[in-house]
C-alpha positions in Angstrom: -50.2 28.5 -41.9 -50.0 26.8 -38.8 -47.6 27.9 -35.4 -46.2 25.8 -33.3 -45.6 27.0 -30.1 -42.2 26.4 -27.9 -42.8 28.4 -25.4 -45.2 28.0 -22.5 -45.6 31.4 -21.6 -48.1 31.3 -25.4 -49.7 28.7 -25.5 -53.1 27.9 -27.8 -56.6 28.5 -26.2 -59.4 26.1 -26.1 -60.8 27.3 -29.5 -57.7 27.0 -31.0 -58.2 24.4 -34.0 -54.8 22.8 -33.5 -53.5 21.7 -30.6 -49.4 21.0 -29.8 -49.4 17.5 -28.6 -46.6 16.3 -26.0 -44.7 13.3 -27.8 -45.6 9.7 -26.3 -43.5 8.1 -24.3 -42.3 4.6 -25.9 -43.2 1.4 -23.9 -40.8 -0.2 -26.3 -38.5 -2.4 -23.7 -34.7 -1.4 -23.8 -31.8 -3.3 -23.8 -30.3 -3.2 -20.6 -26.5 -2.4 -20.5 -24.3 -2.7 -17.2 -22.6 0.1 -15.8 -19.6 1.1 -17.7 -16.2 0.5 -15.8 -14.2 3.2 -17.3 -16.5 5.4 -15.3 -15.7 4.6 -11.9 -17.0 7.3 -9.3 -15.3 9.6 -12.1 -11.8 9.3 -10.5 -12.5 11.0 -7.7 -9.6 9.7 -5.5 -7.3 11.3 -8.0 -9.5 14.8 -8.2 -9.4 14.6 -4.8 -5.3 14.6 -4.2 -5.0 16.9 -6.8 -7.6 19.3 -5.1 -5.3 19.0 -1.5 -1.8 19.1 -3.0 0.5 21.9 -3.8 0.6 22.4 -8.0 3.4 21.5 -9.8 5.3 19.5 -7.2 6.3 15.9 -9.0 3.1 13.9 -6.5 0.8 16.2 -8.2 2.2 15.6 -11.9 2.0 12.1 -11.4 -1.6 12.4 -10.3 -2.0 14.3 -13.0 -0.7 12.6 -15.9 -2.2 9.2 -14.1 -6.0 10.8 -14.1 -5.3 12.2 -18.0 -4.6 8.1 -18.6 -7.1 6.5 -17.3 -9.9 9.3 -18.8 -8.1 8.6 -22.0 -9.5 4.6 -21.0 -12.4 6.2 -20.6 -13.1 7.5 -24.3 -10.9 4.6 -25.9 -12.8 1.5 -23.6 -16.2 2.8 -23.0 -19.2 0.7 -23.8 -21.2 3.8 -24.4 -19.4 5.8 -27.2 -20.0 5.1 -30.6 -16.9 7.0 -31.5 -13.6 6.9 -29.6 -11.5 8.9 -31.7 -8.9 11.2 -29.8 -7.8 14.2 -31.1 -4.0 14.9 -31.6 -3.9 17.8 -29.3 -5.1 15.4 -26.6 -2.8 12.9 -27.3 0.1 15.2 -27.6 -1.3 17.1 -24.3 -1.1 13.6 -22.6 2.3 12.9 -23.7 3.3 16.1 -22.2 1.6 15.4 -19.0 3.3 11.5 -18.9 7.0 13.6 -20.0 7.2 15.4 -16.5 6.3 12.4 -13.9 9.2 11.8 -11.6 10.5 9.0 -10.7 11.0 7.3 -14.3 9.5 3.8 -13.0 6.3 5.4 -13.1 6.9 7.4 -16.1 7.7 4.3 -18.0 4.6 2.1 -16.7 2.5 4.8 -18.0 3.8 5.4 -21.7 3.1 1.2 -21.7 -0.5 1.6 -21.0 -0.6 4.3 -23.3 1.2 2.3 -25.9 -1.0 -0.6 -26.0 -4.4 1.4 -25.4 -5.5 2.7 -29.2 -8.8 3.8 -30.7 -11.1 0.9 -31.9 -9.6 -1.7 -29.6 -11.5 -2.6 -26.3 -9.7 -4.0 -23.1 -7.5 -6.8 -23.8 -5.4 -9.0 -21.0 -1.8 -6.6 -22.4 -3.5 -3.9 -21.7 -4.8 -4.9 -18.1 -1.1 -6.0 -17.1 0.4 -2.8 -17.5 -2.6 -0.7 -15.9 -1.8 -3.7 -12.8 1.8 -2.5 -13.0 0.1 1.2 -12.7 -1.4 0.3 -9.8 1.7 -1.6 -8.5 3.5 1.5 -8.6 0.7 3.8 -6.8 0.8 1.2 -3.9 4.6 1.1 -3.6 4.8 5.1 -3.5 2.1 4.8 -1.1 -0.7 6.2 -2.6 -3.0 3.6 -1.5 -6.2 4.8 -2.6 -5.4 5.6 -5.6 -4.0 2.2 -6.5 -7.2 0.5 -5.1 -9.0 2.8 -7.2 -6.9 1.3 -10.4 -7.1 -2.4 -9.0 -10.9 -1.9 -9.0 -10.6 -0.9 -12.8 -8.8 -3.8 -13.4 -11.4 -6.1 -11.7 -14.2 -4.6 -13.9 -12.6 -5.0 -17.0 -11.4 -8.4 -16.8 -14.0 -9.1 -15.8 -16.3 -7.8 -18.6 -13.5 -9.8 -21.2 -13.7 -13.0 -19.3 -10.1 -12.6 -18.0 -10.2 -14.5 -15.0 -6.0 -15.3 -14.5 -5.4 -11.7 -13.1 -8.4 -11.5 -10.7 -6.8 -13.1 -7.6 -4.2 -10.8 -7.8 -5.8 -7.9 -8.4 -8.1 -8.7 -5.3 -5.2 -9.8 -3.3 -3.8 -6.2 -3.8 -6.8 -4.4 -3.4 -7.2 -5.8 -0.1 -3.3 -4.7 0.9 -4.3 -1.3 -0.1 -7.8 -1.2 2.0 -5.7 -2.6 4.8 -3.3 0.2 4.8 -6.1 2.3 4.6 -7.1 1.1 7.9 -10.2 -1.0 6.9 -9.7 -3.9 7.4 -13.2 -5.4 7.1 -12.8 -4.4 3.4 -9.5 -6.5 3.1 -11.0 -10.0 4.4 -13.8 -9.5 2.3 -10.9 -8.5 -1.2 -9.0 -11.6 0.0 -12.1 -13.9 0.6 -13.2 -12.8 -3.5 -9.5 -13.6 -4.5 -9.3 -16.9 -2.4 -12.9 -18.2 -4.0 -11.7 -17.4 -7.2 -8.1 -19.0 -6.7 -9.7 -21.9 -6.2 -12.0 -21.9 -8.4 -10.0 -21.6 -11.5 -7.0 -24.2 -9.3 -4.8 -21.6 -9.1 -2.6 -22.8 -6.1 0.5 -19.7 -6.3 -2.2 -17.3 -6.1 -4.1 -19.3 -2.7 -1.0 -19.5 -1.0 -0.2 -15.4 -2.0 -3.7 -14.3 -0.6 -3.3 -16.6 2.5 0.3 -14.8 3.6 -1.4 -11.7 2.6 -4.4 -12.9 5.6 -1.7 -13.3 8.0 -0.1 -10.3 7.8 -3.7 -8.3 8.8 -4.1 -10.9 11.4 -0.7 -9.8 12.7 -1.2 -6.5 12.3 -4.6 -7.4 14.4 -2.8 -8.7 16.8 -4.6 -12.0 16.1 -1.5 -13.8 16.2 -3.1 -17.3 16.9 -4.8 -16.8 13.5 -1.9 -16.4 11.7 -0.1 -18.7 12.6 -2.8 -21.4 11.8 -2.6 -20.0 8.3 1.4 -19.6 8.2 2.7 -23.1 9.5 1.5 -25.0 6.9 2.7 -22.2 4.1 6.1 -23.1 5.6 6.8 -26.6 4.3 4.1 -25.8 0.9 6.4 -23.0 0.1 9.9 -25.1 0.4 8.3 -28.0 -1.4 7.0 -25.4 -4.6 10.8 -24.0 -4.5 9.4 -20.5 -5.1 11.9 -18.2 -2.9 10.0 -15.1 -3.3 6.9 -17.0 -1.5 8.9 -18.4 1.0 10.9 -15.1 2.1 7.6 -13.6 2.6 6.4 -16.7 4.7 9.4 -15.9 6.8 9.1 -12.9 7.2 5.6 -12.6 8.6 6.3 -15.8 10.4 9.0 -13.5 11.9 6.5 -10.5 12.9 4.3 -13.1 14.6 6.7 -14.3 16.8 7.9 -10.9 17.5 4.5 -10.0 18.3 4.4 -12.8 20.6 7.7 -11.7 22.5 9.7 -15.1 21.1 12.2 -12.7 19.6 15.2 -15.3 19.5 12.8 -17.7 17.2 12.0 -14.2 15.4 16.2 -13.9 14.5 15.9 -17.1 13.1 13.0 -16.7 10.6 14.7 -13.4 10.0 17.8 -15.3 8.6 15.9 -17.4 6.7 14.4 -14.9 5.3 17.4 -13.5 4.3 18.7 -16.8 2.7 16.1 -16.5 -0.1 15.9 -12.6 -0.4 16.8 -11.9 -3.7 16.0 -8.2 -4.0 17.7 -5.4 -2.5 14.2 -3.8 -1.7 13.1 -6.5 -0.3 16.3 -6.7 2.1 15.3 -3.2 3.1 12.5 -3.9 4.5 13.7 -7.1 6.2 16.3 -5.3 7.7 14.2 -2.5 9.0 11.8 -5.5 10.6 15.2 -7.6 12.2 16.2 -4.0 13.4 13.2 -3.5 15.8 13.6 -7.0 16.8 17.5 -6.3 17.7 16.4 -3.3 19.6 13.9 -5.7 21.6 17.1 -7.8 22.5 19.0 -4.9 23.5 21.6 -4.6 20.3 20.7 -0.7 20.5 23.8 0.2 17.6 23.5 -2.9 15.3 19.5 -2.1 15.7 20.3 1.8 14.7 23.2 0.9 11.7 20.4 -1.1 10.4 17.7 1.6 10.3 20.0 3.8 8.6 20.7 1.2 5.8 16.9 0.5 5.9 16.1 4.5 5.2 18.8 4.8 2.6 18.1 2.0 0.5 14.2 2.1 -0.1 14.7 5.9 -1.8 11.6 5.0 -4.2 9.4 3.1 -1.4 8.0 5.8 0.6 6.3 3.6 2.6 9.4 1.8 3.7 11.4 4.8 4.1 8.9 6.6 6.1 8.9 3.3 8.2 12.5 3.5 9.2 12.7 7.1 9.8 9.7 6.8 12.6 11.6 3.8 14.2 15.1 6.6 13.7 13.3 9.4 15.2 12.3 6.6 17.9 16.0 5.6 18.7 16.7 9.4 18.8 14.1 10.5 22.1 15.3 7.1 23.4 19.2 7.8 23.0 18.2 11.9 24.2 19.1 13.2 21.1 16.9 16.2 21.0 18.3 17.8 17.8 18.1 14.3 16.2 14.2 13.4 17.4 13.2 17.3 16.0 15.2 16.7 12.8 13.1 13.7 11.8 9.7 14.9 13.1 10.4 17.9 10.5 11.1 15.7 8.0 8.2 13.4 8.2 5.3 15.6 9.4 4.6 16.7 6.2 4.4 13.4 4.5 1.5 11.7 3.1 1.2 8.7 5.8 -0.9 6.1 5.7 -3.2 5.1 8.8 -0.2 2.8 10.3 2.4 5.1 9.5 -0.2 8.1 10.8 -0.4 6.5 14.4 2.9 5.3 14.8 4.6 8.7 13.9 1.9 10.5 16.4 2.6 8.5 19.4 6.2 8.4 18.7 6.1 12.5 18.7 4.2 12.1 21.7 6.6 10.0 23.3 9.7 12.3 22.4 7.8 15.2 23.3 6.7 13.5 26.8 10.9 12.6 27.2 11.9 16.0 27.0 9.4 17.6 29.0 7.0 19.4 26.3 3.4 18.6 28.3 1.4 20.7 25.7 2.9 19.0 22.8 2.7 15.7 24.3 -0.2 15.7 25.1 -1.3 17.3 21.9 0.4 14.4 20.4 -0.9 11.7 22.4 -4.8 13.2 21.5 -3.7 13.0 17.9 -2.4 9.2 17.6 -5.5 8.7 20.1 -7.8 10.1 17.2 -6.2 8.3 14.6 -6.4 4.9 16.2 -10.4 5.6 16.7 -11.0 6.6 13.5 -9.0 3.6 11.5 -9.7 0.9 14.3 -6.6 0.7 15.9 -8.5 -0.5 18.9 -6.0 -1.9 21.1 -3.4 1.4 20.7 -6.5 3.3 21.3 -7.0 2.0 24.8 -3.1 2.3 25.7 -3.0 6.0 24.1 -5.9 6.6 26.5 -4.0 5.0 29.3 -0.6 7.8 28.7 -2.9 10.9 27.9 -4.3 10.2 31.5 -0.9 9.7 33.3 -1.5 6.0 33.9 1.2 5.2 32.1 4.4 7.0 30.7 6.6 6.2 27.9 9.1 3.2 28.2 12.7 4.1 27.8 14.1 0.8 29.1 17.0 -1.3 27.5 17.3 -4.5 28.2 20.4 -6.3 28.4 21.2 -8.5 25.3 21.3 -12.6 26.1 24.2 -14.3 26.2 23.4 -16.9 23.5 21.9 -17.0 20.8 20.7 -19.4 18.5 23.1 -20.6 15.2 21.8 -18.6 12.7 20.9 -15.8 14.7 24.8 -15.7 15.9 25.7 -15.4 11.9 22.7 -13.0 11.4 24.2 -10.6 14.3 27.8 -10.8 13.1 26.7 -10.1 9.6 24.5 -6.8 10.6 27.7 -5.9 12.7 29.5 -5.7 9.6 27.0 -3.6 8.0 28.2 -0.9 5.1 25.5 -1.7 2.0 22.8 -3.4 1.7 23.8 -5.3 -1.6 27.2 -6.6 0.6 24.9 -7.7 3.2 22.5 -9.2 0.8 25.5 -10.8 -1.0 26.9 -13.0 2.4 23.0 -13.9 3.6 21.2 -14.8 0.4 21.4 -17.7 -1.5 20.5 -16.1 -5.1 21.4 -13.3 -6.9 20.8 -10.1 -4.6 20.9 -7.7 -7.9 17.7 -9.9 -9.5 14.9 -7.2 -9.5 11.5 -8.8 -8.8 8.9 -9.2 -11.2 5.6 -8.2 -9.1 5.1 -4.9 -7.3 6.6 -4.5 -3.8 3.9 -4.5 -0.5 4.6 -3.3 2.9 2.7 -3.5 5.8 3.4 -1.8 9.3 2.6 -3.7 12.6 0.6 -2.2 14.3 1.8 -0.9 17.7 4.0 1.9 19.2 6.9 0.9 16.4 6.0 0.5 12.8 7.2 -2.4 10.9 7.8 -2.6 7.4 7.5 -6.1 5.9 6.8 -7.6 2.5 3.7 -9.7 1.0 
């Protein structure tokens, strides 16, 4: 009887009459198959939050229960597994997870992808919308790399079914994401993918989205001469579609441009138009906090502060927003020498999970507090610390003016102009409405021209501008 040997510590000798012969390798050609999209870097953004944050705290159940999702896309959608059966404990183990997320927006976004993901079926365009609401609600709690993470699913996935009608979008919002992230190389090149595929398929709503989406990072560049070759013609395109959504957000950028570009009476004026076609209380929010910083420019220091606080109390879901209008608070506080105030709000917002904008605005405005009541070390701790983050997410021009205060070229400005005498129409009916100021649906309900309480159907954006305030505005 013959041995076969499996071990190579025996092998046979040379008189050996049988001989174990290594299997051929097969020059049969294989079909090639393209990577699988289910199995994107393996998640790792969301390993990686749950790896830094504290257990059982509600960001890292919703990280949680969001990775346990999209794995579960991974068995149901692959292109590699013959059999996508899932077990019940699984399923039952991922309702549990989906049970605890907090707040229930998310909760219920989730238990719609899991609804209309089942075994046998592959991606289908249902399916995609809800994981685009997914990432919708990552991007408006501010966890920006995890919803560019999700937006990149989506791309691969539509774009293995031939579902072309959510591409611009998703691109469009993968770009706000890498912007917030601080690259902003990666955003032009998302939006320039989204516009050539707008245009492509003639899909004007989308163009003109991705276009106010490229003149926001201009602004926030600092490039305002760029957007506002992209911005005045959106102006009369968006009145003519009759879309006020489009044209609020026109408005409002238009406004952050010519705040940038120290026209802040023409700023009021966008602002109120704006207003005129806000039709959601979250979107107010963040106009307000925006028209705030401009009345602090013009020197309306407690209309500017009565509107931050209405800002920070109505965006309770947006972190982003929120964290916006506390920085500018805790601003107003070292400004007004309200020590207990400024310390009150740095405690409450150092250990947030700030985005590159919100990272360098917070820093310098520590720095600047700490500089205005005479603590050097933490100042200048500070001041090293914004410095940092400016190099590191290319905050370029901050950088250089960061540099300038940690040398003692330049200290912290703590002047108040005096407000101007006249102001234009609308501006005037702005002022006297912000002056009235208790809620922001009453304020909503005497500026806009729809219904304030209308909830809007896409996910809410909000970028910063980038200098020694943070805005918060809405693409």
């Amino acid at each position: 009887m013959a041995t076969v040997y499996t071990s190579a510590a025996r092998r046979p000798d040379r008189h050996s009459c049988r001989t174990y012969r290594m299997p051929q390798r097969s020059l049969k050609r294989r079909t090639f198959r393209a990577p699988d999209p289910a199995r994107r870097d393996g998640h790792a953004p969301f390993l990686e939050v749950l790896g830094r944050v504290r257990a059982r705290t509600p960001r890292w159940y919703r990280c949680r229960a969001g990775l346990m999702v999209l794995e579960l896309l991974d068995r149901v959608w692959s292109t590699r597994r013959r059999s996508t059966t899932i077990g019940l404990h699984r399923r039952l183990a991922i309702r549990r997870a989906v049970a605890k997320v907090r707040p229930k927006a998310t909760r219920v976004v989730l238990d719609q992808v899991l609804h209309l993901v089942a075994p046998g079926t592959g991606p289908h365009a249902e399916a995609l919308a809800a994981l685009m609401e997914y990432g919708k609600r990552l991007q408006y709690e501010s966890e920006f790399r995890l919803a560019s993470h999700v937006y990149m699913m989506v791309i691969d996935y539509a774009a293995q079914i031939g579902h072309t009608s959510v591409l611009p979008d998703a691109y469009e919002r993968h770009g706000r994401c890498m912007s917030e992230r601080g690259s902003a190389r990666a955003a032009m090149a998302s939006y320039a993918t989204g516009l050539a595929l707008a245009a492509r398929h003639r899909n004007v709503p989308a163009r003109l989205q991705i276009a106010v989406a490229k003149a926001e990072l201009y602004c926030s560049l600092k490039d305002s001469s760029s957007a506002c070759r992209l911005l005045d013609p959106l102006l009369p395109r968006a009145r003519k579609l009759g879309n006020p959504k489009l044209l609020m957000e026109v408005l409002h950028v238009r406004a952050n441009v010519a705040h940038n570009l120290g026209d802040d009476l023409q700023a009021l004026v966008f602002f109120a138009g704006a207003f005129e076609n806000c039709q959601d209380l979250k979107h107010g929010g963040r106009l307000l906090n925006d028209m705030a910083l401009t009345l602090l420019t013009l020197g309306f220091i407690s209309e500017a502060r009565k509107a931050f606080l209405v800002s920070s109390s109505s965006t309770r879901g947006d972190s982003f927003a929120k964290w916006a209008a506390m920085i500018n608070l805790m601003m107003l506080a070292h400004r007004r020498r309200d020590e207990a105030g400024f310390d009150q709000y740095r405690r409450m917002l150092e250990p947030a999970p700030m985005s590159a904008r919100l990272l360098v605005a917070y820093w310098r405005e520590v720095a600047d507090g700490s500089s205005v009541f005479s603590r050097r070390a933490e100042a200048q701790a500070a001041y090293r610390r914004a410095a940092g983050y400016a190099a590191r997410y290319g905050y370029f021009e901050e950088g250089k003016e960061l540099d300038r205060l940690l040398k003692g070229e330049l200290s912290p400005s703590a002047r108040v102009p005096r407000p101007p005498a006249n102001l234009p129409v609308s501006a005037q009916e702005l002022l006297e409405k912000v002056r009235m100021l208790r809620s922001l649906p009453e304020f909503l309900s005497r500026t806009s021209s729809g219904d304030a309480n209308t909830s809007s159907v896409t996910g809410l954006r909000t970028t910063l501008k980038r200098g020694p305030r943070p805005r918060a505005a809405i693409v």
